[in-house]
N, CA, C and O of each residue as an XYZ file, in Angstrom:
956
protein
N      93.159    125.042    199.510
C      93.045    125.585    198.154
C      94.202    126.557    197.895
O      94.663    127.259    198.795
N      94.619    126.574    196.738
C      96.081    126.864    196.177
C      95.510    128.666    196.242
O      94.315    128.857    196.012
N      96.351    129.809    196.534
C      96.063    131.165    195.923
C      96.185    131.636    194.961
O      97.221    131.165    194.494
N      95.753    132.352    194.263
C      96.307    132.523    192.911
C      96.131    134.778    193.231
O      95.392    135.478    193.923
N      96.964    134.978    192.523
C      97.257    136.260    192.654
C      96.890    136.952    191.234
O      97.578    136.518    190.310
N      96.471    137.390    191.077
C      95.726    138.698    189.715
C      97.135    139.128    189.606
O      97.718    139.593    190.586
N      97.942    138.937    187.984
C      99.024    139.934    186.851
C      99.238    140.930    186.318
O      99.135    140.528    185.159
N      99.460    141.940    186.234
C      98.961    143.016    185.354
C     100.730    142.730    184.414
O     101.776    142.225    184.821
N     100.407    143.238    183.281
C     101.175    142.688    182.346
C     102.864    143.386    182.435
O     103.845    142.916    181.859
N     102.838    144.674    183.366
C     104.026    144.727    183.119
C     104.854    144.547    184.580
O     105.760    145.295    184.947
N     104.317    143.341    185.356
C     104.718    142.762    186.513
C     105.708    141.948    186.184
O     105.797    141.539    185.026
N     106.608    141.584    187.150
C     107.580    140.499    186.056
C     107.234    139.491    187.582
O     107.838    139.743    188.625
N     106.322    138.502    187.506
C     106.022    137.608    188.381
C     106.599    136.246    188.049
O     105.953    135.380    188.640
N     107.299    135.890    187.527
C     107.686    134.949    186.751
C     108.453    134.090    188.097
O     109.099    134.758    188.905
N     108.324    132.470    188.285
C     108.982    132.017    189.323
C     110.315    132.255    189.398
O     110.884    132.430    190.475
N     110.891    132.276    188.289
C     112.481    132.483    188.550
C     112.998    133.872    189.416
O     114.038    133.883    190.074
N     112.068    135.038    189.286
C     112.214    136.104    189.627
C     111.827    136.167    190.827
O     112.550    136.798    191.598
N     110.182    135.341    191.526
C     110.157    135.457    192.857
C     111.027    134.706    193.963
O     111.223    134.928    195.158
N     111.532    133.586    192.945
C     112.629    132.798    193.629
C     113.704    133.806    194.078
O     114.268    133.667    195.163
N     114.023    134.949    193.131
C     115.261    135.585    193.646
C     115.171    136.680    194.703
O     116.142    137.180    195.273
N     113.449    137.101    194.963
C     113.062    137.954    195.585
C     113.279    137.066    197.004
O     113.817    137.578    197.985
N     112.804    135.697    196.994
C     112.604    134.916    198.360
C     114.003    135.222    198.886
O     114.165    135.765    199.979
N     115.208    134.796    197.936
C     116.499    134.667    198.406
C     116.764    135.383    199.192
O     117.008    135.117    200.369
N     116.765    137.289    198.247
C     117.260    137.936    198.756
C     116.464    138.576    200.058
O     117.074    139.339    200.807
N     115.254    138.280    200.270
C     114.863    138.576    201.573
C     115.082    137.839    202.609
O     114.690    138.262    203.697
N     115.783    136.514    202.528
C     116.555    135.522    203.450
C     117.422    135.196    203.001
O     117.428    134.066    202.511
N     118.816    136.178    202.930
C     119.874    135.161    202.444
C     120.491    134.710    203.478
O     120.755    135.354    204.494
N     120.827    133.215    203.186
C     121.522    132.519    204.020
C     122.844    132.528    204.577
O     123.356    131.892    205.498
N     123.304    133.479    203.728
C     124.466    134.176    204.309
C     124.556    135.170    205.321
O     124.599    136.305    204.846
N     124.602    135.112    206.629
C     124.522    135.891    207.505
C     125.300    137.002    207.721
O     125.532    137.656    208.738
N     125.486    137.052    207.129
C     126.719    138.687    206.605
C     126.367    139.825    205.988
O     126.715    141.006    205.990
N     125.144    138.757    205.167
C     124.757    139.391    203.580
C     123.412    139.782    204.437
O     122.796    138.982    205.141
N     122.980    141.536    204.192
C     122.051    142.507    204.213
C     120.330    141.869    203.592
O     119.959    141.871    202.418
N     119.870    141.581    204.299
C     118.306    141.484    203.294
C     117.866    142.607    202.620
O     118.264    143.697    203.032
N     117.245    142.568    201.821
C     116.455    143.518    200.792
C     115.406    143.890    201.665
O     114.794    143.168    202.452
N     115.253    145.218    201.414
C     113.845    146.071    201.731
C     112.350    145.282    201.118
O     112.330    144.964    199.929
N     111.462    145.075    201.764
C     110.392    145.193    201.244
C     109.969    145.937    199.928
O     109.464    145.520    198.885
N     110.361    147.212    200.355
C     110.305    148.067    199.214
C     111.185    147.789    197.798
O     110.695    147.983    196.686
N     112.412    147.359    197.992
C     113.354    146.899    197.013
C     112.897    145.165    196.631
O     113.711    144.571    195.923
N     111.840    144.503    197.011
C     111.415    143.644    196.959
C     110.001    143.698    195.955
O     109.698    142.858    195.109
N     109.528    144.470    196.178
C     108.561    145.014    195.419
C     108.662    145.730    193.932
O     107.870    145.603    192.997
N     110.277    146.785    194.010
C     110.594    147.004    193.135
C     111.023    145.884    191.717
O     110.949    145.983    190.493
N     111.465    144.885    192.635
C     112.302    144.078    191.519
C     111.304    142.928    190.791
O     111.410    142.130    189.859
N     110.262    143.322    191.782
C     108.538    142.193    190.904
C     107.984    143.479    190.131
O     106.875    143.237    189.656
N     108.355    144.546    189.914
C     108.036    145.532    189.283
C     106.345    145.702    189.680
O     105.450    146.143    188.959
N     106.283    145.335    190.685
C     104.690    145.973    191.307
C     104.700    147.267    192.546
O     105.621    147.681    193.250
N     103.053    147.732    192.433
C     103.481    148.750    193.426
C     103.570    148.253    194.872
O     103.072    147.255    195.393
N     104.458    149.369    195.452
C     104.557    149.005    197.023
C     103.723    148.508    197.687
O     103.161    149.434    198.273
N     103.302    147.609    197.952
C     102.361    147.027    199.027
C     102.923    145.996    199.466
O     103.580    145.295    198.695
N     102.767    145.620    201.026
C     103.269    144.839    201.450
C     102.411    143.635    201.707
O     102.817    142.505    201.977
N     101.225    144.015    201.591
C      99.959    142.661    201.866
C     100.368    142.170    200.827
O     100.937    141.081    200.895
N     100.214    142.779    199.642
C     100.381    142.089    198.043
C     101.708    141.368    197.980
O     101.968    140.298    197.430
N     102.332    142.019    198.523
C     104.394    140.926    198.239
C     104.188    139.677    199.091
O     104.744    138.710    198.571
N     103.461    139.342    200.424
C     103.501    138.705    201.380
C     102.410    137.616    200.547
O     102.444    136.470    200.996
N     101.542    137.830    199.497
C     100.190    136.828    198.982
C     101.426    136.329    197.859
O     101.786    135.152    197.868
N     101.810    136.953    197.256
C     102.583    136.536    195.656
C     103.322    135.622    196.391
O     103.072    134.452    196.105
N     104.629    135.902    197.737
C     105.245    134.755    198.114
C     104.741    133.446    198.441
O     105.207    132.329    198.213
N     103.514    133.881    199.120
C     102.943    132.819    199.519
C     102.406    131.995    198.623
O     102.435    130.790    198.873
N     101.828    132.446    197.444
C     100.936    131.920    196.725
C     101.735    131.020    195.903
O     101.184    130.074    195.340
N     103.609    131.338    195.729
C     104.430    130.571    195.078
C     105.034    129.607    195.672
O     105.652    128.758    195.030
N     104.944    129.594    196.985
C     105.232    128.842    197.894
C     104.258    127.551    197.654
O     104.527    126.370    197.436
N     103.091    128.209    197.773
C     102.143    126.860    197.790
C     101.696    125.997    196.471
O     100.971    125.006    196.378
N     102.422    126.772    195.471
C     102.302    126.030    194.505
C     103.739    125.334    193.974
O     103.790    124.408    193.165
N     104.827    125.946    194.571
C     106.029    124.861    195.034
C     105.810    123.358    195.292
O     106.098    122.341    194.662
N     105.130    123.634    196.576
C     104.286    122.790    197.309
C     103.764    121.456    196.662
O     104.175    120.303    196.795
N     102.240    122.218    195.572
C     101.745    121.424    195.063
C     102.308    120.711    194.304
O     101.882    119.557    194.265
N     103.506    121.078    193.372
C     103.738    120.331    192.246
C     104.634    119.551    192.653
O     104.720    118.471    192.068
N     105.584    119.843    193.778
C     106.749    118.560    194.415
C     105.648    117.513    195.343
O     106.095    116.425    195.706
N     104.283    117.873    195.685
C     103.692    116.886    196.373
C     103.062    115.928    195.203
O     103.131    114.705    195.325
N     102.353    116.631    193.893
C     101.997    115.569    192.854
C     103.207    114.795    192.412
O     103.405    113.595    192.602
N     104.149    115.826    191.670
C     105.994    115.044    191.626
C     106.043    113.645    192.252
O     106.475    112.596    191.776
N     105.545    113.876    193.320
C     106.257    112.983    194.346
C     105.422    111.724    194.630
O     105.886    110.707    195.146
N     103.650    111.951    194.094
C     103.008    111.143    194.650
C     102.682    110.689    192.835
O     101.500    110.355    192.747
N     103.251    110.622    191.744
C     103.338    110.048    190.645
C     104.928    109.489    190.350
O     105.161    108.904    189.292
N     105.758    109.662    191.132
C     107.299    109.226    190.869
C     106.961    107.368    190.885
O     106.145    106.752    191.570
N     107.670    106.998    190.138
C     107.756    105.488    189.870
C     106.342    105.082    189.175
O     106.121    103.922    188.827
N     105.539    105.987    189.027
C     104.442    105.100    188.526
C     103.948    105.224    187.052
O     103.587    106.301    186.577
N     103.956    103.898    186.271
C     103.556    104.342    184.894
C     102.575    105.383    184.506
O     101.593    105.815    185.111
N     103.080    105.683    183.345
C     102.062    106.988    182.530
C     100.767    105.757    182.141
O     100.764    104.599    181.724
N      99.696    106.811    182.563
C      98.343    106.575    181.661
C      98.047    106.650    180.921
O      98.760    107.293    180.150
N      96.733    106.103    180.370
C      96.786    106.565    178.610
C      96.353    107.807    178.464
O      96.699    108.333    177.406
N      95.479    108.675    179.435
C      95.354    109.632    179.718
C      96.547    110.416    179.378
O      96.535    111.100    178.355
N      97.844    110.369    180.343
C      98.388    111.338    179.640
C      99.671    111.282    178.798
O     100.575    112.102    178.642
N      99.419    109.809    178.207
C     100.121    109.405    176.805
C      99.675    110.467    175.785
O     100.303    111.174    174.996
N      98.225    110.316    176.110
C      97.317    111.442    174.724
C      97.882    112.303    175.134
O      98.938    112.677    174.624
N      97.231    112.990    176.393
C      98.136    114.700    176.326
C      98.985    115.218    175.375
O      98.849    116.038    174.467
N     100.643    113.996    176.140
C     101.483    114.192    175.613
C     102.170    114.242    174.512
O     103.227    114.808    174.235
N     101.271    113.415    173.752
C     101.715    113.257    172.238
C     100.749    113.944    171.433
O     100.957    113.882    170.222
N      99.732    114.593    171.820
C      99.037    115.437    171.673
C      99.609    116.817    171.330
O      99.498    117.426    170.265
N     100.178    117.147    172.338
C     100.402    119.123    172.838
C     102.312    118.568    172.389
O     102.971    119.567    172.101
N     102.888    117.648    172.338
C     103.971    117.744    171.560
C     103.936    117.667    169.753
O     104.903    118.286    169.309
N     103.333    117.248    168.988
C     102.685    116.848    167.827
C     102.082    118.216    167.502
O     102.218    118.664    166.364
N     101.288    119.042    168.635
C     100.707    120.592    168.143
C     101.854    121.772    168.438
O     101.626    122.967    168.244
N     103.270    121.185    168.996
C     104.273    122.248    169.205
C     104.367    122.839    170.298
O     104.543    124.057    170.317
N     104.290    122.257    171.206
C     104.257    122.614    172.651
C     106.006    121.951    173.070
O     106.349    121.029    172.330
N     106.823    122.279    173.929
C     107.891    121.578    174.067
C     107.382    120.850    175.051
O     106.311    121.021    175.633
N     108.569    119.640    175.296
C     108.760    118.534    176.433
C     109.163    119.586    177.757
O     108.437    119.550    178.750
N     109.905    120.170    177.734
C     109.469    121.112    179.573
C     108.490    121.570    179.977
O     108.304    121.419    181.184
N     107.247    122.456    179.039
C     106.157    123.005    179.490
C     105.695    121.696    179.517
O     105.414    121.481    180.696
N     105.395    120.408    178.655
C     104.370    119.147    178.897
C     104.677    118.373    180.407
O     103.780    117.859    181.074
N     105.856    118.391    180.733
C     106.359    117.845    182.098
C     105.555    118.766    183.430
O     105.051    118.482    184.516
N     105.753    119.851    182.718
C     105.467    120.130    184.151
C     104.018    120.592    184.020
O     103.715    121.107    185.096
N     102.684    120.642    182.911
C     101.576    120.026    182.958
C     101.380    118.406    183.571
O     100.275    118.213    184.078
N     102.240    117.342    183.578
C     102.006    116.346    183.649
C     102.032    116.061    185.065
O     101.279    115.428    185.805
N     103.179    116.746    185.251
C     103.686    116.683    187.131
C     104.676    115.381    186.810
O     104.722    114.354    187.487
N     105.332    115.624    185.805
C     105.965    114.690    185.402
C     107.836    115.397    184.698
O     107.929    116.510    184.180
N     108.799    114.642    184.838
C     109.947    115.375    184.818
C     110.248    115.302    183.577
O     109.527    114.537    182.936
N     111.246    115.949    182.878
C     111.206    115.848    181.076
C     111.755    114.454    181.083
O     110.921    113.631    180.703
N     112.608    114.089    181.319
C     113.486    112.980    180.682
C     112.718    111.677    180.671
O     112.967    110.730    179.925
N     111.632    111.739    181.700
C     110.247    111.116    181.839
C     109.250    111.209    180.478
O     108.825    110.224    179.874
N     109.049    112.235    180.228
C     107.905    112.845    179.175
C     108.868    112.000    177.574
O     108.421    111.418    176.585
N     110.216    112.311    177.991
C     110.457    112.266    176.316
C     111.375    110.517    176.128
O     112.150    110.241    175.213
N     111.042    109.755    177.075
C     111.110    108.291    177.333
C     109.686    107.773    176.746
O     109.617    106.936    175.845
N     108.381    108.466    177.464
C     107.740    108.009    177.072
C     107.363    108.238    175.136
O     107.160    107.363    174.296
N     107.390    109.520    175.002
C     107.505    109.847    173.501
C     107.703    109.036    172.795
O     106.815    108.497    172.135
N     109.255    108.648    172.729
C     110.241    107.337    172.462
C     109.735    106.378    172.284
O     109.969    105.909    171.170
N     108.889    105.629    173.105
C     108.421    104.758    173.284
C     107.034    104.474    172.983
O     106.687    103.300    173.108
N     106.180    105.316    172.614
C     105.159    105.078    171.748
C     105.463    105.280    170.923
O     104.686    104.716    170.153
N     106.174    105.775    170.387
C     106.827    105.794    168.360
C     106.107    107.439    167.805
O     105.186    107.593    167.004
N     106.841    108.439    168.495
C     106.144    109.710    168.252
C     107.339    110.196    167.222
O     108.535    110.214    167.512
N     106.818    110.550    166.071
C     107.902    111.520    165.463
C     108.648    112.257    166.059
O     108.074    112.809    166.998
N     109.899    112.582    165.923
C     110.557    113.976    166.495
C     110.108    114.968    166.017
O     109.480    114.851    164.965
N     110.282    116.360    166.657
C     109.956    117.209    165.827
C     111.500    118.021    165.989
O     112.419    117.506    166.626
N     111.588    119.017    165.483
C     113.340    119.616    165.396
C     113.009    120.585    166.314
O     111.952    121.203    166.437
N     114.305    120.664    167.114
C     114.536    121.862    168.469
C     114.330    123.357    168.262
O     113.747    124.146    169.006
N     115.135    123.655    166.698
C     115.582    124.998    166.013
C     115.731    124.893    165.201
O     115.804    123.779    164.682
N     115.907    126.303    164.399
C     115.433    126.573    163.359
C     116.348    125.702    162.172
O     115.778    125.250    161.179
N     117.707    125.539    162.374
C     118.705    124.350    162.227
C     118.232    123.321    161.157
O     118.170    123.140    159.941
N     117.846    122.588    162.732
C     116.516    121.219    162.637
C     115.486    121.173    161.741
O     115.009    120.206    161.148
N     115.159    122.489    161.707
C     113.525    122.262    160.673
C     114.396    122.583    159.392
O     113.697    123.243    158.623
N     115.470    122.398    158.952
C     116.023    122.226    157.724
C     116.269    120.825    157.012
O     116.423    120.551    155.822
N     116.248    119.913    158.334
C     116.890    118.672    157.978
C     115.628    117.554    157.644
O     114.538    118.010    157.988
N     115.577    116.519    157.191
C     114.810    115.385    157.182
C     114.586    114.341    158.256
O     114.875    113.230    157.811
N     114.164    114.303    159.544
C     114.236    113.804    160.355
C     113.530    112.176    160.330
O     112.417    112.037    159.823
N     114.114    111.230    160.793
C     114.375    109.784    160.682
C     112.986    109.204    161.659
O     112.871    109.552    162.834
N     112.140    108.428    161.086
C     111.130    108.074    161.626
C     111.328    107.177    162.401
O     112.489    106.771    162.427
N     110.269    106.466    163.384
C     109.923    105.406    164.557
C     109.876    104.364    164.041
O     109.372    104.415    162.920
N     110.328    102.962    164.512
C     109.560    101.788    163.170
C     107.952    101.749    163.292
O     107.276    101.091    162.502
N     107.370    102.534    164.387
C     106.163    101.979    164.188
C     104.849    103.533    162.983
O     103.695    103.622    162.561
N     106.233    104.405    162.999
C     106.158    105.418    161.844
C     105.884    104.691    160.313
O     104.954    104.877    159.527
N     107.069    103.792    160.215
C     107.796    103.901    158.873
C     106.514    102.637    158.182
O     106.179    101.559    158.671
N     105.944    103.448    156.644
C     105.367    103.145    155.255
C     104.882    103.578    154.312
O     104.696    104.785    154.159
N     104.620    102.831    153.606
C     104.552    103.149    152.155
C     103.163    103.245    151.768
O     102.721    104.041    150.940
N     102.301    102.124    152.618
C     101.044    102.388    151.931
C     100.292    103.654    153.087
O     100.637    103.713    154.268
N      99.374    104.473    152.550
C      98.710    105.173    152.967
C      97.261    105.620    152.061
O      97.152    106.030    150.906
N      96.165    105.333    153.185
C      95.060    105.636    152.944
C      94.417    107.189    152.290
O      94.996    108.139    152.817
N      93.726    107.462    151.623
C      92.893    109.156    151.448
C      91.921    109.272    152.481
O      90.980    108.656    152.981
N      92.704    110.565    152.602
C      91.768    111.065    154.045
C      92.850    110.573    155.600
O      92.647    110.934    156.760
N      93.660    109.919    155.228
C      94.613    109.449    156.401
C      95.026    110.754    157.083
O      95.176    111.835    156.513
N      95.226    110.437    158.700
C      96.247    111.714    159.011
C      97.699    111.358    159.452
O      97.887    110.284    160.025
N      98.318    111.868    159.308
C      99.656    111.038    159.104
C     100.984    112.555    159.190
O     100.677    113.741    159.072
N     102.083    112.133    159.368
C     103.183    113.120    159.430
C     104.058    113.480    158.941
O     104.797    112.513    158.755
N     104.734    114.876    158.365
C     105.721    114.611    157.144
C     107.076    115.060    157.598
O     107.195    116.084    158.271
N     107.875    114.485    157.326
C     109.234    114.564    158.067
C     110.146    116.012    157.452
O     111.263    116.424    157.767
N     109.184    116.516    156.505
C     109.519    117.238    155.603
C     109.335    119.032    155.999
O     110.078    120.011    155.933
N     107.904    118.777    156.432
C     107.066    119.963    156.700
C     107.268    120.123    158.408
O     107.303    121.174    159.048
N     107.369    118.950    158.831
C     107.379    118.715    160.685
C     105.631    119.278    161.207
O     105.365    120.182    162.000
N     104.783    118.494    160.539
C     103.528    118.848    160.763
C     102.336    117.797    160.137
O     102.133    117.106    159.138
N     101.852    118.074    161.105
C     100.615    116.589    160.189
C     100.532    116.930    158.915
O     101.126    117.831    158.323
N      99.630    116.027    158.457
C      99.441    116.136    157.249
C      97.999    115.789    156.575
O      97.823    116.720    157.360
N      97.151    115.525    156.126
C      95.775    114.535    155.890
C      96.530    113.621    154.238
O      97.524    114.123    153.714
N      96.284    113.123    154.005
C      96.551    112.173    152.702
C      95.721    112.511    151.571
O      94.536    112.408    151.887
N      95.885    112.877    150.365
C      95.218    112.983    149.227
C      95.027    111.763    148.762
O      94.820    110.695    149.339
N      95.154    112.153    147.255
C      95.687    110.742    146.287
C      96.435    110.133    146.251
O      97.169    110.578    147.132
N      97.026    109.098    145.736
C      98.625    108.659    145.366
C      98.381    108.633    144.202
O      97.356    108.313    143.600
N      99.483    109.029    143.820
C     100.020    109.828    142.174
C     100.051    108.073    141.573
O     101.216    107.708    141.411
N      99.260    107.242    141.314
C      99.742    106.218    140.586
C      99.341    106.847    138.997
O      98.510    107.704    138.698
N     100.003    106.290    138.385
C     100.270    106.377    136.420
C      98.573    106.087    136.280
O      97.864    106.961    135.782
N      98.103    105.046    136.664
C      96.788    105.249    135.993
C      95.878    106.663    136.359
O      95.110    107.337    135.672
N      96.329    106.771    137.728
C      95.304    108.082    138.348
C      95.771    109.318    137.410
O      95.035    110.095    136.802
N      97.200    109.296    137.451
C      97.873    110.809    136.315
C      97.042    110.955    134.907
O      96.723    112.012    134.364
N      96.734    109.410    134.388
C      96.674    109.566    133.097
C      94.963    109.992    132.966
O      94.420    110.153    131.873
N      94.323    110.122    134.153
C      92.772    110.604    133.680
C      92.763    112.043    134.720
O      92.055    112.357    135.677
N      94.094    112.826    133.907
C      94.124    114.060    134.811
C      94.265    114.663    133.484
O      95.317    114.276    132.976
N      93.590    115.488    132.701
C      94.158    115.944    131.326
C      95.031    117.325    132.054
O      94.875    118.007    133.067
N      95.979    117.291    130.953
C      97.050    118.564    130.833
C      98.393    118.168    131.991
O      99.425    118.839    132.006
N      98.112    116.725    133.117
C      98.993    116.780    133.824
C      99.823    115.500    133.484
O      99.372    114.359    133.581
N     101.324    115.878    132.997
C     102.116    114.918    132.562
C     102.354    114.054    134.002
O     102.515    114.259    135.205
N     102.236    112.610    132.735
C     102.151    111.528    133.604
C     103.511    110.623    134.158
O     104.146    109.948    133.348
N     103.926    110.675    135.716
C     105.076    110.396    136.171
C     105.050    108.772    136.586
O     104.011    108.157    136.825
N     106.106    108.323    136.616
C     106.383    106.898    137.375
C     107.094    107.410    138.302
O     108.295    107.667    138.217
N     106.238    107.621    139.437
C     106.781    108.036    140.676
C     107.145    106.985    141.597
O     107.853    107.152    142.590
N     106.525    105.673    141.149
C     107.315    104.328    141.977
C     108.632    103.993    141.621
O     109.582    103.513    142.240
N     108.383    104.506    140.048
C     110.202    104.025    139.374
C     111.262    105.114    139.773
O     112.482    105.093    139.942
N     110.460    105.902    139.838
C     111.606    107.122    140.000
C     112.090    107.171    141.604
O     113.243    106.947    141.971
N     111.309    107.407    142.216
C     111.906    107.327    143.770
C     111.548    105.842    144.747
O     111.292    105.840    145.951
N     111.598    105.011    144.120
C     111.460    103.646    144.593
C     110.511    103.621    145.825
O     110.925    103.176    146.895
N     109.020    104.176    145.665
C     108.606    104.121    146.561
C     107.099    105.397    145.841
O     107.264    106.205    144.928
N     105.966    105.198    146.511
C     104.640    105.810    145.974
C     104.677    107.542    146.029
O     105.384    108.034    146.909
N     104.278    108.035    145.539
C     104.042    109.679    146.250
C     102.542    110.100    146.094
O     101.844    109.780    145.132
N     102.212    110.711    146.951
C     101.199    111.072    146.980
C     100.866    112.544    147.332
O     101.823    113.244    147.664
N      99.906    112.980    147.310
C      99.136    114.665    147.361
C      98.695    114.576    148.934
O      98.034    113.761    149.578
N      99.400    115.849    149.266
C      98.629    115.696    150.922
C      98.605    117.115    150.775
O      98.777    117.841    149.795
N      98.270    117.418    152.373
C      97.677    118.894    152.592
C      97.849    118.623    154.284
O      97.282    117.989    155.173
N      99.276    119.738    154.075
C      99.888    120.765    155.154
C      98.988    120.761    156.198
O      97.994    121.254    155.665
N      98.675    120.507    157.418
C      98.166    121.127    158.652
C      98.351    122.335    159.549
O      98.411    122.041    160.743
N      98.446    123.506    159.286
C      98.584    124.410    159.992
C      98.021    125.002    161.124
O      96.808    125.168    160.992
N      98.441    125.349    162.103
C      97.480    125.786    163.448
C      97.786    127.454    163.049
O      98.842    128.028    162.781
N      96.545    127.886    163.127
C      96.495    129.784    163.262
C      96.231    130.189    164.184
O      95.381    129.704    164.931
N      97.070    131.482    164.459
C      96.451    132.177    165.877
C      95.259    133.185    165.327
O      95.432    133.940    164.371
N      94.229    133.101    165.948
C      92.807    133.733    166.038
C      93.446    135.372    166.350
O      92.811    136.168    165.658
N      94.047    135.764    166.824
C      94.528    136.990    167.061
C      95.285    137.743    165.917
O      95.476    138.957    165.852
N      95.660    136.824    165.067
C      96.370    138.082    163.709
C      95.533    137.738    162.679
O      95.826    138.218    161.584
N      94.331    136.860    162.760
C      93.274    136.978    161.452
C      92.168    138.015    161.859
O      91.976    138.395    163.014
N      91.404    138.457    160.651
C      90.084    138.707    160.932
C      88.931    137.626    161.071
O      87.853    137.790    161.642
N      89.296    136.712    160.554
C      88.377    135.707    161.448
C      89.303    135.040    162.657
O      90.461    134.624    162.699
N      88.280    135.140    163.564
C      88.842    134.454    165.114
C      88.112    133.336    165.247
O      88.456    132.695    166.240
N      87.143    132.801    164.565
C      86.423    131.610    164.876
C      87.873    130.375    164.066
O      87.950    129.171    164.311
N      88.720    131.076    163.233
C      89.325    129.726    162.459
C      90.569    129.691    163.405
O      91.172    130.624    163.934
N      90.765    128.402    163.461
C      91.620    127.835    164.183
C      93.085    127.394    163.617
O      94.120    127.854    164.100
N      93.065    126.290    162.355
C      93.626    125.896    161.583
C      93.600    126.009    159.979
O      92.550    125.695    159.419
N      94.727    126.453    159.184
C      94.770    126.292    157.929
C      95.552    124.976    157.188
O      95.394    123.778    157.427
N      96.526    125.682    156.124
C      97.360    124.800    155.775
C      97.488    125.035    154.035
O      97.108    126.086    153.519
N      97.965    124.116    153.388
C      98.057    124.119    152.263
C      98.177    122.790    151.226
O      98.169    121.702    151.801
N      98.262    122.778    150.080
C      98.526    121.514    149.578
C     100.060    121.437    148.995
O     100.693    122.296    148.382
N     100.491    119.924    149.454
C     101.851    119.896    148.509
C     102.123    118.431    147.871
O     101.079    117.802    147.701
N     102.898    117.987    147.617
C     103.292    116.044    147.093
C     104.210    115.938    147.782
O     105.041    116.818    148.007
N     104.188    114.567    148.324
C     105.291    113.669    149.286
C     105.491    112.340    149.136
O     104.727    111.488    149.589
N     106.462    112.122    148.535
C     107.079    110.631    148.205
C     106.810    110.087    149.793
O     107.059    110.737    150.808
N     106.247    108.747    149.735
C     105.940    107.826    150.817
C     107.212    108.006    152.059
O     107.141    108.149    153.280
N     108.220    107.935    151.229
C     109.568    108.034    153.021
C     109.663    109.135    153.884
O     110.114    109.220    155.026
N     108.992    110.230    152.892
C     108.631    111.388    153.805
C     107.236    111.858    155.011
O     106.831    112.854    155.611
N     106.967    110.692    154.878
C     105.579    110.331    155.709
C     105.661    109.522    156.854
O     105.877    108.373    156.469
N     105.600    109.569    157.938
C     105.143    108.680    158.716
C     103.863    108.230    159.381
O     103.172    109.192    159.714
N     103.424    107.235    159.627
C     101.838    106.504    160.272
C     102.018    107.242    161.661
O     103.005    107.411    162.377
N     100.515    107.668    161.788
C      99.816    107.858    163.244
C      98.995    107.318    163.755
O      98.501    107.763    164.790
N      98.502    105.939    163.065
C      97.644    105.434    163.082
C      97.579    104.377    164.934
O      96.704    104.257    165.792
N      98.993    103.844    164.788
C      99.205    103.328    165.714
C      98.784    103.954    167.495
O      98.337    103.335    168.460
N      99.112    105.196    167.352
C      98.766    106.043    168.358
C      97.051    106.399    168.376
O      96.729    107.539    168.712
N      96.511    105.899    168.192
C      94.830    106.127    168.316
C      94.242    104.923    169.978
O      93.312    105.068    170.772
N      95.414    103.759    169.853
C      95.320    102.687    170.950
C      95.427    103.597    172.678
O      95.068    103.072    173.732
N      96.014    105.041    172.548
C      95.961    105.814    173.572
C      95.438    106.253    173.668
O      95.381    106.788    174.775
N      94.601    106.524    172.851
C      93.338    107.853    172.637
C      93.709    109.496    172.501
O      93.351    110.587    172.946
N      94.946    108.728    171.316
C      94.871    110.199    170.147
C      94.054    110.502    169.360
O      93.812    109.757    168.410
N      93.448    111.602    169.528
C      92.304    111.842    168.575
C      93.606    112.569    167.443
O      94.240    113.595    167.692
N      93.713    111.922    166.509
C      94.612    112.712    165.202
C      93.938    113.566    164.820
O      94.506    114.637    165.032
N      92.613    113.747    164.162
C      91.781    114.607    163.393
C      92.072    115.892    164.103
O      91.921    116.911    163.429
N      92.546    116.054    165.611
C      92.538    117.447    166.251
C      94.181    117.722    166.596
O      94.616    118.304    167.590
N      94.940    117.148    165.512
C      96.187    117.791    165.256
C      96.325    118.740    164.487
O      97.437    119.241    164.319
């Protein structure tokens, strides 16, 4: 069984940091001075104890361990649908492809092959990206869409649910709302959807809500299907 060591928040335990603690208490340079215990302790910003520095190494050690032994005992072998969902799951809710890899025990260039290959929207890297209109999957790209659909907007970079579609007959039994040819005008349907937003429970006063969002209109090319991805066991409704 793996150890796990208790954080206090202004520890800097972070692997990159105990990696540098391991170094410098064995450097392989035989010239080069090892670090004190004590200067070992300092630089994890915990107090002096030496039982405690000797569990944290260890405990990173063995979880080294674990993840190059799963690594190793999933290398060459196809993804499941198991964690097809995951993945297109916790990427789709904004999680990146490095943290999902190494939930998966799986390497990125791995994670974002498979992406690719089930027909997952991109989502944009930076802040850049979320300016631009990003180019759908073919198994993304159409025009017709259901009410109540959940589906993705290349626009917003976030699900979406499907309203109405703005057709001329639906406008014209809307009183006060001038009536558009939104097929003639942008060669293609638009319809009323509503934004998916995820909230953090920590800056509302309600903590039971999870997700908001809002309403906006989206010409059909700005949409892509998720429908296809349900054959993995995407639950969409919990995007």
């Amino acid at each position: 069984m793996r150890k796990t060591v208790k954080k206090k928040d202004y520890e800097n335990l972070t692997a990159a940091n105990i990696e540098k603690v391991i170094t410098l208490l064995n450097p392989s340079d035989t010239s080069t001075k090892p670090i004190t215990k004590k200067e070992a302790c300092d630089i994890l910003n915990i107090a002096y104890n030496t039982t405690r520095l000797a569990a944290i190494i260890s405990g990173h050690l063995e979880q080294k361990e674990y993840v190059r032994s799963r690594k190793a005992k999933k290398r060459g072998t196809a993804a499941t649908n198991e964690e097809i969902a995951e993945a297109v799951t916790d990427y789709l809710q904004g999680d990146t492809i490095t943290d999902i890899s190494k939930r998966l025990f799986r390497s990125a260039g791995f994670v974002r092959a498979l992406l690719e290959k089930v027909g997952v929207p991109q989502r944009p890297s930076g802040k850049d990206e979320r300016k631009e209109v990003n180019y759908f999957p073919d198994e993304c790209v159409s025009e017709d869409f259901n009410e109540g659909e959940i589906a993705w907007s290349a626009v917003y970079h976030s699900a979406i649910k499907v309203g109405k579609r703005l057709t001329t007959e639906y406008q014209d039994t809307k009183p006060g709302l001038k009536t558009v040819d939104y097929e003639s005008k942008y060669g293609c349907p638009c319809y009323q959807i509503y934004v998916i937003q995820k909230v953090d429970s920590e800056d509302t006063f309600f903590t039971s809500v999870t997700s908001g969002g809002f309403n906006a209109y989206s010409a059909a090319y700005e949409l892509g299907k998720l429908e296809h991805l349900r054959k993995y066991g995407v639950k969409l409704e919990a995007l």
